[in-house]
C-alpha positions as CSV (number, residue, x, y, z in Angstrom):
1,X,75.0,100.7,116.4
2,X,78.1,100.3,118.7
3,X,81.0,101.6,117.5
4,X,83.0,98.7,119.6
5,X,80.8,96.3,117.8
6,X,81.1,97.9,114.8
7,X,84.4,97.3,114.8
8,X,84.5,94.1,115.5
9,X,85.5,90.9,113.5
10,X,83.3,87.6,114.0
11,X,84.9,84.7,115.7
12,X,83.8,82.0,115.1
13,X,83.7,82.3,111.5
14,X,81.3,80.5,108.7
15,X,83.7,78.9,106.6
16,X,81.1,78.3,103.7
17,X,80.7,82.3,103.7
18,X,84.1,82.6,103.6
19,X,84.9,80.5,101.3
20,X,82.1,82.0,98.7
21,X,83.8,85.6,99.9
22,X,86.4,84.3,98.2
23,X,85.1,83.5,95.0
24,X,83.9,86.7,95.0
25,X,87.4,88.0,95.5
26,X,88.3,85.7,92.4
27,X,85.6,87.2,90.0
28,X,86.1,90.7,90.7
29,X,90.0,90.3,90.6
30,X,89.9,88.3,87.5
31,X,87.5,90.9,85.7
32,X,89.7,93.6,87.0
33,X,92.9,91.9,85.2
34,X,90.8,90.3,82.4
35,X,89.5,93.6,81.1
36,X,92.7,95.6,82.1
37,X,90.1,97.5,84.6
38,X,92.4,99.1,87.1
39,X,89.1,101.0,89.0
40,X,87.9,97.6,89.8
41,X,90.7,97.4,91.8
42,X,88.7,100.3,93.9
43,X,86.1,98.1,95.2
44,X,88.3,95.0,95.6
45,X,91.0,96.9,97.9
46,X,88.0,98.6,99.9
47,X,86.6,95.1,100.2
48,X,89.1,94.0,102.2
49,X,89.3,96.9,104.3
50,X,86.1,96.6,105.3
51,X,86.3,93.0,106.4
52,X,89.7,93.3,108.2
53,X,87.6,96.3,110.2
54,X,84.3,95.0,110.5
55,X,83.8,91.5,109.2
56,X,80.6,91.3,106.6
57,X,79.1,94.6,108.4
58,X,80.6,97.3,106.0
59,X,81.4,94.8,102.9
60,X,78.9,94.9,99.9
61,X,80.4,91.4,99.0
62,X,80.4,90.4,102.8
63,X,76.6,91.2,103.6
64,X,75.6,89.7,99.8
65,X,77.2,85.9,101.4
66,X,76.2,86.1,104.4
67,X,72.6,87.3,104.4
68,X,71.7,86.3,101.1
69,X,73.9,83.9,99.0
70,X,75.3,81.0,101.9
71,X,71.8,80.9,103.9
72,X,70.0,79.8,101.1
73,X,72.3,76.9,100.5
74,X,71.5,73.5,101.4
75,X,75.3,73.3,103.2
76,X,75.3,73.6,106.9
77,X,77.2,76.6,108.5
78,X,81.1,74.9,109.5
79,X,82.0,77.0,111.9
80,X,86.2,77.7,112.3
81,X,88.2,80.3,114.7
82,X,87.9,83.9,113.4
83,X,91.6,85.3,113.5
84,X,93.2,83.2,110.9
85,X,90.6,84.5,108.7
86,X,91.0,88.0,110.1
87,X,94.7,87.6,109.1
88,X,94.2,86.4,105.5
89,X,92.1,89.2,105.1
90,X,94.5,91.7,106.4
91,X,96.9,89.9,104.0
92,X,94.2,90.6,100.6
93,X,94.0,94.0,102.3
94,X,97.8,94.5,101.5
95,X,98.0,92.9,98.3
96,X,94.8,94.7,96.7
97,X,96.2,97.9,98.4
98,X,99.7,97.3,96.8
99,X,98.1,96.6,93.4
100,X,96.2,99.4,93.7
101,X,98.8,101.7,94.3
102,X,101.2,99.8,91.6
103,X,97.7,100.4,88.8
104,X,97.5,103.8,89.5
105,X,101.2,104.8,89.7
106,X,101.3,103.3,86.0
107,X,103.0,100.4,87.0
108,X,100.4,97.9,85.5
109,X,102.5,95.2,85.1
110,X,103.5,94.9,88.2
111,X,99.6,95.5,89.5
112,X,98.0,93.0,87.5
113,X,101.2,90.6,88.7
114,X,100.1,91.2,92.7
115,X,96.2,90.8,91.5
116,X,97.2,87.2,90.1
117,X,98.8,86.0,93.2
118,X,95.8,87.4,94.6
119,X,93.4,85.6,92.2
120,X,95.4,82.1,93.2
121,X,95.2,82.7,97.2
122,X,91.4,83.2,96.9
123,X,91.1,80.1,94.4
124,X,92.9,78.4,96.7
125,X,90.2,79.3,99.5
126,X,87.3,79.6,97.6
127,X,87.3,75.8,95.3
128,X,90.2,73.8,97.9
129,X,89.4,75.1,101.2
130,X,93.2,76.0,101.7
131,X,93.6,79.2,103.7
132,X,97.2,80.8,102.9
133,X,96.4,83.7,105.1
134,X,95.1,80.8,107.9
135,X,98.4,78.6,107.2
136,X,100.7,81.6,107.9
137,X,98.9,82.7,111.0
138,X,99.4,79.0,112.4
139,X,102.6,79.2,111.1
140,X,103.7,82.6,113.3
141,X,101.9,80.6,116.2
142,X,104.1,78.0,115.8
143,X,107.2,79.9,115.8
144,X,105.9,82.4,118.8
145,X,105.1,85.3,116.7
146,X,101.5,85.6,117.6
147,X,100.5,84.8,121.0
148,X,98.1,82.1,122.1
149,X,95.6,84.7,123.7
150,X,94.8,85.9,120.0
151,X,93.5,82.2,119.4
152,X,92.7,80.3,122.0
153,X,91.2,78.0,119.8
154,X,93.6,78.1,117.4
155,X,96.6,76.7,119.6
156,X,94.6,74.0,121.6
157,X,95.2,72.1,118.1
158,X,93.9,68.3,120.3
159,X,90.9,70.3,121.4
160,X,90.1,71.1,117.8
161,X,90.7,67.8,116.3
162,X,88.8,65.6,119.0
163,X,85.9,67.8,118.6
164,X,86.1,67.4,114.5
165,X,87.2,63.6,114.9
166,X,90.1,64.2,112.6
167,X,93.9,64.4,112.7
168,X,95.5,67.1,114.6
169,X,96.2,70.1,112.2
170,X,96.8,73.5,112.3
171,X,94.0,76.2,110.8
């Protein structure tokens, strides 16, 4: 396999596999805090790694979704831009890393904390469809922080909406 496409994160993006990706996030995170289970932190924090690097290629949870779990669903594929979603994982990457880190430097209080704010963002994806990773990416669009090259898509906000046939919001 190329190592360029290895390494490469898919835009667009299926937002039903993200969206069970998520839920995914929220069992494994809530088992790790439920049962006090700081090495199921382990396979959380690599999760995310993985997808930040490669998208579903190298994650167990990523390849279970999108090859197995979302095609047989009867829900069509919505497809939405790819770095928003690369960001919010980037973002889980940090939290599970930090909780990770806090678990094993005895500091469980403080890991479990991280995991639930965790547990809420990927609720918040997985059963609402709200993105907090994709709101703050739009957000440091707004404000200039990320340039417009990184998502096209993303900051022709009319294109978007005329195509969908709703209101003019940001990812």
């Amino acid at each position: 396999m190329n190592v360029r496409r290895l390494f490469s994160f898919p835009n667009p993006v299926n937002e039903v596999s993200a969206r069970l990706v998520a839920g995914g996030v929220v069992l494994l995170a809530g088992l790790a805090l439920g049962l006090h289970q700081r090495w199921l932190i382990v396979p959380l924090a690599y999760g995310f790694l993985a997808r930040v690097l490669t998208g579903p290629t190298l994650s167990p949870l990523g390849q279970l979704v999108t090859r197995v779990v979302a095609p047989r669903l009867p829900v069509a594929p919505r497809r939405v831009a790819g770095p928003p979603k690369r960001f919010a994982q980037a973002i889980g990457s940090l939290f599970s890393l930090a909780a990770l880190g806090l678990a094993f430097a005895g500091a469980t209080t403080a890991a479990w904390a991280v995991l639930g704010m965790l547990i809420v963002a990927a609720s918040l994806e997985s059963f609402v469809g709200f993105c907090v990773g994709c709101r703050i990416f739009a957000a440091l669009m707004r404000a200039g922080l990320v340039p417009a090259r990184v998502c096209e898509e993303c900051a022709d906000i009319t294109g978007r909406a005329a195509a969908t046939g709703r209101a003019a919001t940001p990812a």
